[in-house]
C-alpha positions as CSV (number, residue, x, y, z in Angstrom):
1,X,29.4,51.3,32.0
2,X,29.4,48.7,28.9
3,X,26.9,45.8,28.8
4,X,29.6,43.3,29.6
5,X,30.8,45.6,32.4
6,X,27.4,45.5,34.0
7,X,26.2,41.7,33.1
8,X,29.6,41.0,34.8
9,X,29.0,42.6,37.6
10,X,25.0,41.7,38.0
11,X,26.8,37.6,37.1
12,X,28.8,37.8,41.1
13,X,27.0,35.3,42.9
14,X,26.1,37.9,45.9
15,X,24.3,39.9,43.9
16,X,23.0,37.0,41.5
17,X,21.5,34.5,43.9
18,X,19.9,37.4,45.7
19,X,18.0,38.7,42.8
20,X,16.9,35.2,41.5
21,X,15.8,34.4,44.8
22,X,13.7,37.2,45.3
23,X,12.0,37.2,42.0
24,X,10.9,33.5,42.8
25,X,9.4,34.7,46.2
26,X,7.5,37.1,44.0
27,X,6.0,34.4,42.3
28,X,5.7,32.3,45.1
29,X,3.9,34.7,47.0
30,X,1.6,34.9,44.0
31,X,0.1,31.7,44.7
32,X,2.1,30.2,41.7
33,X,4.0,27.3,43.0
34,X,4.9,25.7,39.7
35,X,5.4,28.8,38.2
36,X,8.0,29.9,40.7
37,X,9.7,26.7,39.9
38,X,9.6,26.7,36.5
39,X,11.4,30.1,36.7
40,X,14.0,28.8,38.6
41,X,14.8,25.9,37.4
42,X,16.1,27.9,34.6
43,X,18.5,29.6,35.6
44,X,19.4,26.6,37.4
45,X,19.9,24.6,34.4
46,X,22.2,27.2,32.6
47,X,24.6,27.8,35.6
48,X,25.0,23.9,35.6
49,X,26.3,23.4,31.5
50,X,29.5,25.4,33.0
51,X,29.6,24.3,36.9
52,X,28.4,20.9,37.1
53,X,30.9,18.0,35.9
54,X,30.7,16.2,33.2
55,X,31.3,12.4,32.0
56,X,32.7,11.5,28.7
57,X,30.6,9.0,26.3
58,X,32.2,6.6,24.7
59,X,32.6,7.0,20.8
60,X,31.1,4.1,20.2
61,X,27.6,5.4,22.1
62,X,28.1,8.9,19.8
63,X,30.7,10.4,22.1
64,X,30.7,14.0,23.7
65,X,29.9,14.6,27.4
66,X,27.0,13.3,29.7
67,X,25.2,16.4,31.5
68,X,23.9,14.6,35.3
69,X,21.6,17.8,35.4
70,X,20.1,16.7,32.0
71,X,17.5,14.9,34.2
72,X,16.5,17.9,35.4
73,X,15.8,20.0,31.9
74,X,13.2,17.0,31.6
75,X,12.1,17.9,34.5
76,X,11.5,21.6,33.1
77,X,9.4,20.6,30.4
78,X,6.7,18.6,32.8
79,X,6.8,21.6,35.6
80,X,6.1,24.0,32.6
81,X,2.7,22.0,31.4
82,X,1.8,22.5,35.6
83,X,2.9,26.1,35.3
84,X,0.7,26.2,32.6
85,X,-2.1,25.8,34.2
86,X,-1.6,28.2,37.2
87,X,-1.0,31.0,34.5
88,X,-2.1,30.1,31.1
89,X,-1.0,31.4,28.0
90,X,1.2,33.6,30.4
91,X,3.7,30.7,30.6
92,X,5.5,32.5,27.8
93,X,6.5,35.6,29.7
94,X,7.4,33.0,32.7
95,X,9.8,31.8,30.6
96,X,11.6,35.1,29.0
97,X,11.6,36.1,32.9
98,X,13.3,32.7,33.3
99,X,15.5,33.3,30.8
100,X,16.4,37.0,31.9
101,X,17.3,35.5,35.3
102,X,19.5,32.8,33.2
103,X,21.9,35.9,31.8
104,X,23.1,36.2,35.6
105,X,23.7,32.7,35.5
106,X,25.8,31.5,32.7
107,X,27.4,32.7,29.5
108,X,25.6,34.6,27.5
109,X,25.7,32.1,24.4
110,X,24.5,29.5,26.3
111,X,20.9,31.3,27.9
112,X,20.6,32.7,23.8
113,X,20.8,29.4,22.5
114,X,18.9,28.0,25.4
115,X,16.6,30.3,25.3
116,X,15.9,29.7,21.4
117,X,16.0,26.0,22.0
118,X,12.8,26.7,24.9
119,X,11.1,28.8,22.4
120,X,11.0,26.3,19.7
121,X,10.1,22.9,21.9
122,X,7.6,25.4,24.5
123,X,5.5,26.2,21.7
124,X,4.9,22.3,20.7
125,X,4.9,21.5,24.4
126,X,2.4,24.1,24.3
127,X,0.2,23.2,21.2
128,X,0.2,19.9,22.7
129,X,-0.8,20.4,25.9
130,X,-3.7,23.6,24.8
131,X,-5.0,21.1,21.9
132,X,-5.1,17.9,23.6
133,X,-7.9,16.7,25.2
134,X,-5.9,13.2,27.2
135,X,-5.5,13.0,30.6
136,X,-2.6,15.1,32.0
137,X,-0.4,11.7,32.7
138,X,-0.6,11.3,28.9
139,X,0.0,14.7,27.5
140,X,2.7,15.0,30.0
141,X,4.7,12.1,27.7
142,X,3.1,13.3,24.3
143,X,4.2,17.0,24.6
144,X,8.0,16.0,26.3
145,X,8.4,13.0,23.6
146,X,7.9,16.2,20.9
147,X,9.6,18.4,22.9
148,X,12.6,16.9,24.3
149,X,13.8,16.0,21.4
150,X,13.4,19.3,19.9
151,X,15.0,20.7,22.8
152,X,18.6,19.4,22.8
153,X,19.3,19.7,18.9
154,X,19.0,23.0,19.0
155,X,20.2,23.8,21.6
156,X,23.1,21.5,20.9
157,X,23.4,22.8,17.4
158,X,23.1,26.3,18.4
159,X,25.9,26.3,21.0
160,X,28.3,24.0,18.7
161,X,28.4,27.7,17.0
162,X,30.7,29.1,19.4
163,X,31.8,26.8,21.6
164,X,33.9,24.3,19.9
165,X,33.7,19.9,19.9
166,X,30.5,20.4,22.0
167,X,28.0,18.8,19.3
168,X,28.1,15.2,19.5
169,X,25.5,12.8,18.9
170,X,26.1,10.7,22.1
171,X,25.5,14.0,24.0
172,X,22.2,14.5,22.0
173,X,21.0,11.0,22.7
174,X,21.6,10.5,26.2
175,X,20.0,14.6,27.0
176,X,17.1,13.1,25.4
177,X,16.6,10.1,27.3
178,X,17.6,11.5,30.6
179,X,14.6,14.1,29.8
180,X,12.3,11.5,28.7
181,X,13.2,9.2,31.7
182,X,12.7,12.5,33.9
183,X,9.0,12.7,32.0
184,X,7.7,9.4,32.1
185,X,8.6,9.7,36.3
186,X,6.6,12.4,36.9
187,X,3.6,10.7,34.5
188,X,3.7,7.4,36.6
189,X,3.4,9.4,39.3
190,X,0.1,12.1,38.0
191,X,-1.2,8.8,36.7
192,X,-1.5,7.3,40.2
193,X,-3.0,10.5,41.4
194,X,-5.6,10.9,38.3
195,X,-6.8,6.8,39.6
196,X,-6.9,7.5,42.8
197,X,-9.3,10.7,41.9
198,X,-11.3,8.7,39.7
199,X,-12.0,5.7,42.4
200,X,-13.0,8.5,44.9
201,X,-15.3,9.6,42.1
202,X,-17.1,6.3,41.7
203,X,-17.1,5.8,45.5
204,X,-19.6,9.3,45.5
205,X,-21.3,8.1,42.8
206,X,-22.1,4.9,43.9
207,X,-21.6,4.7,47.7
């Protein structure tokens, strides 16, 4: 049996969802909650670039396609710097096991050139994150503000390579806000959670 006989046949949804399914329970059952979902969310992501809709932008805003589900690759980037802490410096093999999952998903141009795009904005997400010393509201925005941006070039750029009128700057731009906007929501809401921890602080220390 050839590779693309046997990615083809791994690629039906029956057997697919299955084996993505169970390798999240795996995780789950590990006790790492964000780690489960930061595995899944990747596969998650890939399968949308070819199910999920798009909208065209207008040429004067850059043109290409709107992505709804950009929101969500955001989204990836904060759940990794929570994964990160479950796990560590382990969040790198979370993410090739992500990625792995992501070849059952979608094409396989679009997990490669995902997958390098990850590699290259995870490790400054990562730098960030391991060398900053901020609150985790704040390094939440620094590492995606780095990251995001990072993030949709390349992997933009990289899948322009093969598939044809997909690199557009309108595209870039708006992935990159949607991811931002999908950052700065979850740092509003860690923020309220780090005041609320430090008030109950103060309240022990000076009853």
């Amino acid at each position: 049996m050839s590779f693309d006989t046997a990615l083809a046949f791994l690629q039906q949804p029956h057997i697919a969802i299955p084996i993505v399914a169970a390798t999240v329970l795996v995780i789950v059952l590990m006790k790492r909650p964000y780690t489960a979902l930061y595995v899944a969310l990747m596969p998650l992501i890939n399968w949308s670039f070819a199910a999920v809709p798009t909208a065209p932008i207008p040429e004067w805003l850059g043109g290409g396609m709107f992505q709804p589900l950009a929101i969500v690759t955001g989204l990836v980037l904060v759940v990794r710097d929570f994964a990160q802490r479950e796990i560590k410096h382990w969040i790198l093999g979370a993410m090739f096991v992500g990625l792995a999952l992501s070849t059952l998903t979608a094409w396989p141009v679009i997990v490669l050139a995902s997958g390098l795009a990850f590699l290259i904005s995870e490790t400054v997400d990562w730098a960030v994150y391991t060398f900053s010393k901020r609150p985790l509201s704040q390094r939440i925005l620094i590492s995606s503000a780095f990251s995001a941006p990072l993030d949709q070039v390349v992997f933009i750029w990289l899948a322009s390579q093969v598939v044809d009128g997909i690199f557009a700057w309108g595209t870039i731009f708006a992935g990159i806000i949607s991811k931002l906007v999908g950052a700065y929501a979850v740092s509003l809401f860690v923020a309220a959670q780090e005041r609320r921890a430090l008030k109950r602080d103060e309240s022990r220390v000076n009853p």
